[in-house]
C-alpha positions as CSV (number, residue, x, y, z in Angstrom):
1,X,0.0,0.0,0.0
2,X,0.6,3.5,-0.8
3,X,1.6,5.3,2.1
4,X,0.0,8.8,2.2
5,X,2.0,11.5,3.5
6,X,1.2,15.4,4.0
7,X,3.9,17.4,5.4
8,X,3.4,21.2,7.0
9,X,6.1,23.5,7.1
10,X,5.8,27.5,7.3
11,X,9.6,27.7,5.9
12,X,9.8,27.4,2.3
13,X,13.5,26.0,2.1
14,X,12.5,23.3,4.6
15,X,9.2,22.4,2.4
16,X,11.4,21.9,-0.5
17,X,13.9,20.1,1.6
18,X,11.2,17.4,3.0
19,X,9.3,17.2,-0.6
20,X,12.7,15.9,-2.2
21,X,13.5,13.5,0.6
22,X,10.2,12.2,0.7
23,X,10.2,11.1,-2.8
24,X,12.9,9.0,-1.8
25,X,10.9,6.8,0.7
26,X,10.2,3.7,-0.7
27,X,5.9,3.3,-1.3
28,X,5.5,7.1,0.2
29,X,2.6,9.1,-1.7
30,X,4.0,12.9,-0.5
31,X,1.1,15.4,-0.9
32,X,2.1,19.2,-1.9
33,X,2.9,20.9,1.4
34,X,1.3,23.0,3.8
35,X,2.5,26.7,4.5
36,X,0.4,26.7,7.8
37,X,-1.9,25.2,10.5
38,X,-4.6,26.6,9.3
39,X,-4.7,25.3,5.6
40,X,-3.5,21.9,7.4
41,X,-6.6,21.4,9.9
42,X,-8.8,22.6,6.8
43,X,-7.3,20.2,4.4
44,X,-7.6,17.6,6.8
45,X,-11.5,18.4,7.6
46,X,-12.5,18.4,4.2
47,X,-11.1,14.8,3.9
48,X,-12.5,13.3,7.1
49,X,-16.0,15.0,6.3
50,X,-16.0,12.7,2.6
51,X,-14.5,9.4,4.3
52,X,-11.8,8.7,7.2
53,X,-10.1,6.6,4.4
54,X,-9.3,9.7,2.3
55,X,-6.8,11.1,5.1
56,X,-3.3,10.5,4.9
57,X,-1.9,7.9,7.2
58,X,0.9,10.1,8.1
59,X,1.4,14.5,8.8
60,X,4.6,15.8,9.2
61,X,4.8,18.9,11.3
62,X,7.8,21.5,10.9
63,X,9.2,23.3,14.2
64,X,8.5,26.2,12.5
65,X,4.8,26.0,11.4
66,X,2.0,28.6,12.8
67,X,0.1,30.6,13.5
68,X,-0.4,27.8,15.7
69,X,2.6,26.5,17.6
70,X,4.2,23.2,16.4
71,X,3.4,21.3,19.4
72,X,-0.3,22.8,19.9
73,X,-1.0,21.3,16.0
74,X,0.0,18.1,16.8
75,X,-2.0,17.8,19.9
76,X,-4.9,19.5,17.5
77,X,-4.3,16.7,14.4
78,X,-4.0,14.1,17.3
79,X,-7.4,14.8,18.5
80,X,-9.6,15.8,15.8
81,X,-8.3,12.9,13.6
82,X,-7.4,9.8,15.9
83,X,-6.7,7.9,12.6
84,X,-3.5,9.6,11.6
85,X,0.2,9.4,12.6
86,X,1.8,12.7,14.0
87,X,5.4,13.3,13.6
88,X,7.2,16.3,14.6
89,X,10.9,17.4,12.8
90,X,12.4,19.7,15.3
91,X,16.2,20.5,15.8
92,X,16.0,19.7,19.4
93,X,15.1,16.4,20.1
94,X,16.2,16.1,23.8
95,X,14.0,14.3,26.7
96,X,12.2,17.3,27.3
97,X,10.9,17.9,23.5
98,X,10.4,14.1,23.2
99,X,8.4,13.7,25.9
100,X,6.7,17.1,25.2
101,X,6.0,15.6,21.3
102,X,4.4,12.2,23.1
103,X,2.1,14.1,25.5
104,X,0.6,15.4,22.8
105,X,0.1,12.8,21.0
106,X,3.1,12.5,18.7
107,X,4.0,9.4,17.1
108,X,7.7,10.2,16.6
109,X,9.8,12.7,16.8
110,X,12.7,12.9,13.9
111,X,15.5,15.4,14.1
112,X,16.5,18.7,11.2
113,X,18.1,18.3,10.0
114,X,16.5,15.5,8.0
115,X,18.3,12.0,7.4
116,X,16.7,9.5,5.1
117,X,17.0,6.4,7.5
118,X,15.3,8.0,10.6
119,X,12.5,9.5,8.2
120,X,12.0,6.7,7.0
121,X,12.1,5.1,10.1
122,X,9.3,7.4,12.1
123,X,7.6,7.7,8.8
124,X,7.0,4.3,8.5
125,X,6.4,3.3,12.3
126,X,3.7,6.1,12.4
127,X,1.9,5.1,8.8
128,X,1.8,1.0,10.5
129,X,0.5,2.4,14.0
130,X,-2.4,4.3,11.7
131,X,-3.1,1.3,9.4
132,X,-3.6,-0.5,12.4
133,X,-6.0,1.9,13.9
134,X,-8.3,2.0,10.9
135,X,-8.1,-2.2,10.4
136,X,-9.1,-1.9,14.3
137,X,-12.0,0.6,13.7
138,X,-13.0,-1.0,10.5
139,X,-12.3,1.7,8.5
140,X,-9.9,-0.1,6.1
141,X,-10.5,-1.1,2.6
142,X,-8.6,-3.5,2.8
143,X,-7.3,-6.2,6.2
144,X,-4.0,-6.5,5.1
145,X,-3.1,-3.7,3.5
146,X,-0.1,-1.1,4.6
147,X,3.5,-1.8,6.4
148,X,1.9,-4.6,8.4
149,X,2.8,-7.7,6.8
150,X,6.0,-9.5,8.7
151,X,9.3,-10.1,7.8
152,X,11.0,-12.9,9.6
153,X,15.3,-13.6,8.1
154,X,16.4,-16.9,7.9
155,X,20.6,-16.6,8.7
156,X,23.1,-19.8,8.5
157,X,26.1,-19.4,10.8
158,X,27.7,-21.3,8.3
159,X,27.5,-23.0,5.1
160,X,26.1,-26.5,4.8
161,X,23.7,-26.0,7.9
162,X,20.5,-26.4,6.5
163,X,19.9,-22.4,6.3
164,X,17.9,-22.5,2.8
165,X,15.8,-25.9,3.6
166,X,14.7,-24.0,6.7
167,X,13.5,-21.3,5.1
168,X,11.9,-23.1,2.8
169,X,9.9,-25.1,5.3
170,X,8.9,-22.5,7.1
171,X,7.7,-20.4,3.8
172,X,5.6,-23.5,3.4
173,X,4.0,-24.2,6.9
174,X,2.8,-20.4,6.2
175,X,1.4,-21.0,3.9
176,X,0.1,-23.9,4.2
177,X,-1.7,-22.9,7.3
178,X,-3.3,-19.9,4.7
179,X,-1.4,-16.8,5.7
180,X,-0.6,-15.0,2.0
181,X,3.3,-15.7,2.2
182,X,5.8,-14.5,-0.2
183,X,10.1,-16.3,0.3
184,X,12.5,-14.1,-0.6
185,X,16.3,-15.4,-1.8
186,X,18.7,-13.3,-0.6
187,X,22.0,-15.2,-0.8
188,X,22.8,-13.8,-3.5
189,X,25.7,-14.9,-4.7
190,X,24.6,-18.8,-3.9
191,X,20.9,-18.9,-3.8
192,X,19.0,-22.4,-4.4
193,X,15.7,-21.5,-3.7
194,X,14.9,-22.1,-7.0
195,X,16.7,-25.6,-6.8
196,X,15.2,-26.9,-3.5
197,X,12.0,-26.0,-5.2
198,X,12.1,-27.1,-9.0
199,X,11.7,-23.4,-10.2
200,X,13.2,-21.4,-13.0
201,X,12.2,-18.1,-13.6
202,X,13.7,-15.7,-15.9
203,X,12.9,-12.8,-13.5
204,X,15.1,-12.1,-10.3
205,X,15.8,-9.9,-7.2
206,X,18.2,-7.8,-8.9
207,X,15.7,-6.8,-11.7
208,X,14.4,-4.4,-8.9
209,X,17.4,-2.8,-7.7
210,X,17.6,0.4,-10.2
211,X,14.2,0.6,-10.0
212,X,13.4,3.6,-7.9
213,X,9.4,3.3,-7.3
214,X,8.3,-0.4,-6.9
215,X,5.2,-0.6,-7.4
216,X,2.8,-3.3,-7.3
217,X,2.7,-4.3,-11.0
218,X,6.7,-4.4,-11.4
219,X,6.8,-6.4,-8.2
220,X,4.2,-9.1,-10.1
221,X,6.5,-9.5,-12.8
222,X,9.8,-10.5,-10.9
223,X,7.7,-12.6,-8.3
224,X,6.6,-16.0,-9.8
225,X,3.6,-17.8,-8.3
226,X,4.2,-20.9,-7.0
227,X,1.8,-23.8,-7.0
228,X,2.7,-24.7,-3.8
229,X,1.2,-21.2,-3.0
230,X,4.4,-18.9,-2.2
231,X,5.2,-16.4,-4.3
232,X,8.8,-16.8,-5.0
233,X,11.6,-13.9,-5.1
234,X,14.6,-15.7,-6.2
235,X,17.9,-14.6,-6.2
236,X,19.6,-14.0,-9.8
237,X,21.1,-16.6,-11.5
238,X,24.6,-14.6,-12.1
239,X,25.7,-14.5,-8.6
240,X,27.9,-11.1,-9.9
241,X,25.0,-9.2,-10.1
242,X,24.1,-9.7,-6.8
243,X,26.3,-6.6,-5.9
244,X,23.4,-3.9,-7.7
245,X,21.0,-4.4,-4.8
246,X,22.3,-2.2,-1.5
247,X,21.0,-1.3,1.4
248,X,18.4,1.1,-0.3
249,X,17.2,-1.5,-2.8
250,X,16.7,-3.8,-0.4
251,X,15.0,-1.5,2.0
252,X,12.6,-1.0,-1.0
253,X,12.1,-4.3,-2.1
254,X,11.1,-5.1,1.6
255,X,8.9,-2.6,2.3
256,X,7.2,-4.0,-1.5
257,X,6.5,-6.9,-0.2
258,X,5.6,-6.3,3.6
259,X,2.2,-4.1,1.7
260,X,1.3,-7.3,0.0
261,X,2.2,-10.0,1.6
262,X,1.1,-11.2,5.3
263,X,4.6,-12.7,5.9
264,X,7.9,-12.6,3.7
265,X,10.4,-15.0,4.7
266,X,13.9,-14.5,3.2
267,X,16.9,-16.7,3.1
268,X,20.0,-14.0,3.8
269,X,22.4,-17.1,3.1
270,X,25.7,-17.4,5.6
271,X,27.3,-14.0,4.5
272,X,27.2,-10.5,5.9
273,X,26.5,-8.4,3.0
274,X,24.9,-5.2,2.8
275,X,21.4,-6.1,1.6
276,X,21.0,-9.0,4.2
277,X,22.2,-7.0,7.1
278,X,19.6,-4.3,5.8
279,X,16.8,-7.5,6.5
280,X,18.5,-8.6,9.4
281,X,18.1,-5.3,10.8
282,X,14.2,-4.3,9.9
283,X,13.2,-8.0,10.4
284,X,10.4,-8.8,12.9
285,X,11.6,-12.2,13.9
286,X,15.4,-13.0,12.8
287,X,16.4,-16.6,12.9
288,X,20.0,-18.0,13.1
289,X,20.4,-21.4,12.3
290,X,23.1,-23.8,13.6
291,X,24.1,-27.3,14.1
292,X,25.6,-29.1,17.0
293,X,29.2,-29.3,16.5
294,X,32.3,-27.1,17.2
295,X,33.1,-25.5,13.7
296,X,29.0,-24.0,13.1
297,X,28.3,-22.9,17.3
298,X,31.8,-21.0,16.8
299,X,30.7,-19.5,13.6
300,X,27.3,-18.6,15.2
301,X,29.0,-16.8,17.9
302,X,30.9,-15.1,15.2
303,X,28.0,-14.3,13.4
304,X,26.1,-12.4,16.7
305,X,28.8,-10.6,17.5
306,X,29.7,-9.1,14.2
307,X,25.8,-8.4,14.2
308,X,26.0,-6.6,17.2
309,X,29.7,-4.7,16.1
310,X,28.2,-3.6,13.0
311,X,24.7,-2.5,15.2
312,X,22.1,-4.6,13.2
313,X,20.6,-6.9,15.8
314,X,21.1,-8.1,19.3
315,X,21.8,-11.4,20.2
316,X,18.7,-11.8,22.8
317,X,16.6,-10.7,20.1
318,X,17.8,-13.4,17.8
319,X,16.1,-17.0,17.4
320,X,18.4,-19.6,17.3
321,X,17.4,-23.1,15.6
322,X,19.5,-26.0,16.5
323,X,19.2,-28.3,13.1
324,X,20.5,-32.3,12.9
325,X,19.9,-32.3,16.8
326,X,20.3,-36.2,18.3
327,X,20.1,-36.6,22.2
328,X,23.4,-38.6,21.9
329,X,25.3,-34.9,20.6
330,X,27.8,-34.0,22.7
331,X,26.8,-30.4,22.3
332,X,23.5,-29.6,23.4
333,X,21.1,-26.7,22.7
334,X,21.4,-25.4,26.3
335,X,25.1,-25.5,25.8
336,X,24.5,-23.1,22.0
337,X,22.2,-20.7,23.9
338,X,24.3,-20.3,26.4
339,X,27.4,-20.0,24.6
340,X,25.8,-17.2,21.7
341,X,23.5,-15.6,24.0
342,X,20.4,-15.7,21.8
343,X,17.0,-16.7,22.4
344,X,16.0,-20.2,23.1
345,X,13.4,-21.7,21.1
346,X,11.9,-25.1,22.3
347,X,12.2,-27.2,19.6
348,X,15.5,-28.7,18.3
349,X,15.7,-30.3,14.7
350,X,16.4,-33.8,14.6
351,X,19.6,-35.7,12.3
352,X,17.6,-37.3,10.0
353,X,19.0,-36.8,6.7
354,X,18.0,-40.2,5.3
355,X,14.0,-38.7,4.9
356,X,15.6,-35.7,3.2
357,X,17.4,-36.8,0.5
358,X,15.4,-38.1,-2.1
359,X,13.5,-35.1,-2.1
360,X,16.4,-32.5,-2.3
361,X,18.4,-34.5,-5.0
362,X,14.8,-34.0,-6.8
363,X,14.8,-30.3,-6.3
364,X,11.4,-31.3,-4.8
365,X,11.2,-30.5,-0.9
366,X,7.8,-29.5,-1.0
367,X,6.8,-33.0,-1.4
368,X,8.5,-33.9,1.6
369,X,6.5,-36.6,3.6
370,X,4.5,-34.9,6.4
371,X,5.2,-37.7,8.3
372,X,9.2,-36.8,8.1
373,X,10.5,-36.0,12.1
374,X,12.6,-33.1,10.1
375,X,9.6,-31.3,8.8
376,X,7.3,-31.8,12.0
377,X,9.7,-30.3,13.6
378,X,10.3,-27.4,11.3
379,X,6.8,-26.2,11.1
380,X,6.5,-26.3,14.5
381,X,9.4,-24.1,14.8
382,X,7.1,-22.0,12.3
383,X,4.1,-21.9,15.3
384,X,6.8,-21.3,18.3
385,X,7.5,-18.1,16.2
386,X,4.3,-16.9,15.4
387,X,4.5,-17.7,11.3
388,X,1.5,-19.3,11.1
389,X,-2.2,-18.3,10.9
390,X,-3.6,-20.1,13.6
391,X,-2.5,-18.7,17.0
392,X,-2.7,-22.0,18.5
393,X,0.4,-23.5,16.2
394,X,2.1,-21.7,18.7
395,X,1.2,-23.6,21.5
396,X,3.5,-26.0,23.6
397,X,1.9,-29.4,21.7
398,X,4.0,-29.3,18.2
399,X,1.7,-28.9,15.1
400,X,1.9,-31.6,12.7
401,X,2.3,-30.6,9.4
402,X,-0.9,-32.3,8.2
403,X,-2.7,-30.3,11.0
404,X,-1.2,-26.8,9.9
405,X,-2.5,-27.8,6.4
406,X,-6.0,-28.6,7.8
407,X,-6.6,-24.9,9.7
408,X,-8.4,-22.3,8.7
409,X,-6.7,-19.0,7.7
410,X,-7.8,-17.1,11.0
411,X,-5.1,-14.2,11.0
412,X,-3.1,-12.8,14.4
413,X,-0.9,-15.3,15.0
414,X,0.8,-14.4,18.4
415,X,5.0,-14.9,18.4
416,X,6.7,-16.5,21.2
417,X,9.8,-14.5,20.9
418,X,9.6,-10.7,21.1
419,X,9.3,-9.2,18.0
420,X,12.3,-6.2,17.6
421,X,11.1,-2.7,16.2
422,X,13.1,-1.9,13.1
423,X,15.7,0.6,13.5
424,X,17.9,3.0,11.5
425,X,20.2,0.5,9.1
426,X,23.3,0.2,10.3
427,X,26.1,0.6,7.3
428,X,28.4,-2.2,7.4
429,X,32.2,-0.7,8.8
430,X,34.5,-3.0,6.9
431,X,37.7,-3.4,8.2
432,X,36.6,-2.3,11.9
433,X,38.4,-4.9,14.8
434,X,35.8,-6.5,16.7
């Protein structure tokens, strides 16, 4: 969805400034700005009065707007129309202002002068706070429409883990459980999305990354439609031109897909590049998957801790998944958590390779047998983290996979892990000593 966005600011150099850095936010619909207070609460009246829907989801409010003070017109916008996102740019943004900003009913505050990453940031956070208002009020046109689809990263510590088969499964227990669920390739150097699942398509990830406004029509052509139901975004089949999509492509692309899709899970491979970190960092659920022996926990911790360096996510707010568990390893999950510091989850993957590999030397892992102990235990990874429609997947009794295939598509699944708000991205610091 198109997010709507009306900025007010009495200072024509600042107007000019915000229009132009507006049309850089990825899905943002800026509206012709406001020279004062007064031509903002009548522009915003004559909206409400023809439908709610026809307001913007997000006003921007200068420091420098009047007649009316800056603060006054937020708390003004705030309580004449409940239904749309406040944010106020001022060049003090110190406790006092903040709190000042949330009193009256702000829902950010973003400092002048402007920066692309924390616009986009409050921008966004404000425009999924009002989406969710209207969806609660029943004011929406449509339920899952706006920034509120999920993104949940799929990370190996190192290769030969089982990092792609993962994400593949869980793609599949989504939407199998009938959540509208797109999987995204992101190793892109090495991506075998494509492979696990029998697919070629002559359309890729990187076809997006010059394209400055993605819009729902080019995203349709580079996604192919799966009969298994996922709509596939598969990384490109010349690993070199993997380097075109950055940290801004890859900012767009995901905010793309969040508007249409109810979940996206991506594959960001075992690398640290650029356009993962930038999922890593704005995903709601980030999963890091490992197995039981020396070389891959030691690569895991690696993997945290440059995560951490480079500022892109925690390691309590990442989910690690223990894959080719037996209770006979000498390392045990308790060991891993405790070692990488990351969030538990309860279910281990079990060493059964033997019910794998017919199906992966077929390219063919969505006709894995559901009664396979590799993929029971995989989607019920999927319900501990909240992927799947029914809330009760995330129960303590593991779903089967038949059962997640035999739900209803009732929507809110709740996650067991706490999901992280996405921050500024980080820029990766190369050559910087851990």
């Amino acid at each position: 969805m198109t997010i709507r966005i009306l900025p007010a600011a009495g200072d024509a150099d600042a107007a000019r400034s915000l229009v132009a850095l507006l049309g850089q936010l990825p899905d943002a619909e800026p509206a012709p700005p406001v020279p004062d207070s007064t031509s903002l609460l009548d522009i915003l009246g004559r909206l409400a009065a023809d439908s709610v829907d026809e307001l913007p989801e997000v006003v921007l409010v200068h420091e420098r707007i009047g007649p009316v003070p800056a603060l006054e017109l937020v708390r003004e916008v705030a309580l004449r129309f409940p239904a749309v996102g406040v944010v106020l740019l001022s060049s003090d943004t110190g406790p006092a202002v903040f709190s000042a900003a949330m009193d009256s009913g702000a829902r950010g505050l973003v400092g002048l002068p402007l920066h692309y990453e924390e616009l986009a940031a409050r921008a966004g956070a404000a425009a999924q706070w009002s989406a969710g208002v209207r969806r609660h009020l029943g004011l929406g046109a449509q339920a899952n429409t706006g920034p509120g689809g999920r993104v949940v990263t799929v990370t190996g510590a190192k290769g030969g883990v089982g990092t792609t088969f993962t994400a593949v499964q869980f793609a599949l227990a989504a939407a199998a459980s009938g959540r509208r669920t797109a999987l995204v390739d992101l190793d892109l150097q090495a991506g075998d999305v494509g492979s696990y699942l029998d697919v070629q398509f002559r359309r890729s990830i990187a076809d997006l990354a010059g394209i400055q406004d993605i819009s729902p029509r080019v995203l349709q052509d580079a996604v192919y439609e799966d009969r298994t139901g996922l709509a596939l975004l598969l990384a490109p089949a010349e690993g070199e031109r993997g380097e075109d999509l950055d940290e801004r492509a890859t900012r767009q692309v995901l905010s793309a897909l969040r508007a249409r899709y109810e979940l996206v899970v991506v594959d960001c491979g075992t690398q640290v590049t650029g356009a993962n970190a930038t999922a890593v960092e704005q995903a709601d659920v980030a999963v890091l998957v490992t197995t039981p022996d020396v070389v891959a926990v030691r690569a895991a911790k690696r993997m945290v801790r440059m995560w951490e360096r480079l500022q892109v996510r925690k390691a309590q707010d990442t989910a690690l998944v223990v894959n080719r568990w037996s209770k006979h390893t000498e390392i045990q999950p308790a060991l891993i958590e405790k070692i990488t510091r990351t969030r538990p989850t309860r279910t281990p993957v079990p060493a059964a390779f033997k019910e794998l590999q017919g199906v992966v030397d077929a390219g063919r892992v969505q006709d894995l047998d559901n009664r396979s102990t590799v993929k029971q235990a995989l989607w019920a990874l999927a319900g501990e983290l909240g992927l799947l429609a029914d809330p009760s997947a995330a129960g303590s009794s593991a779903p089967s996979p038949a059962a997640v295939a035999g739900r209803g598509a009732g929507r809110g699944a709740g996650s067991a892990l706490a999901v992280r708000a996405a921050g500024p991205v980080s820029r990766l610091r190369r050559g910087r000593e851990g």
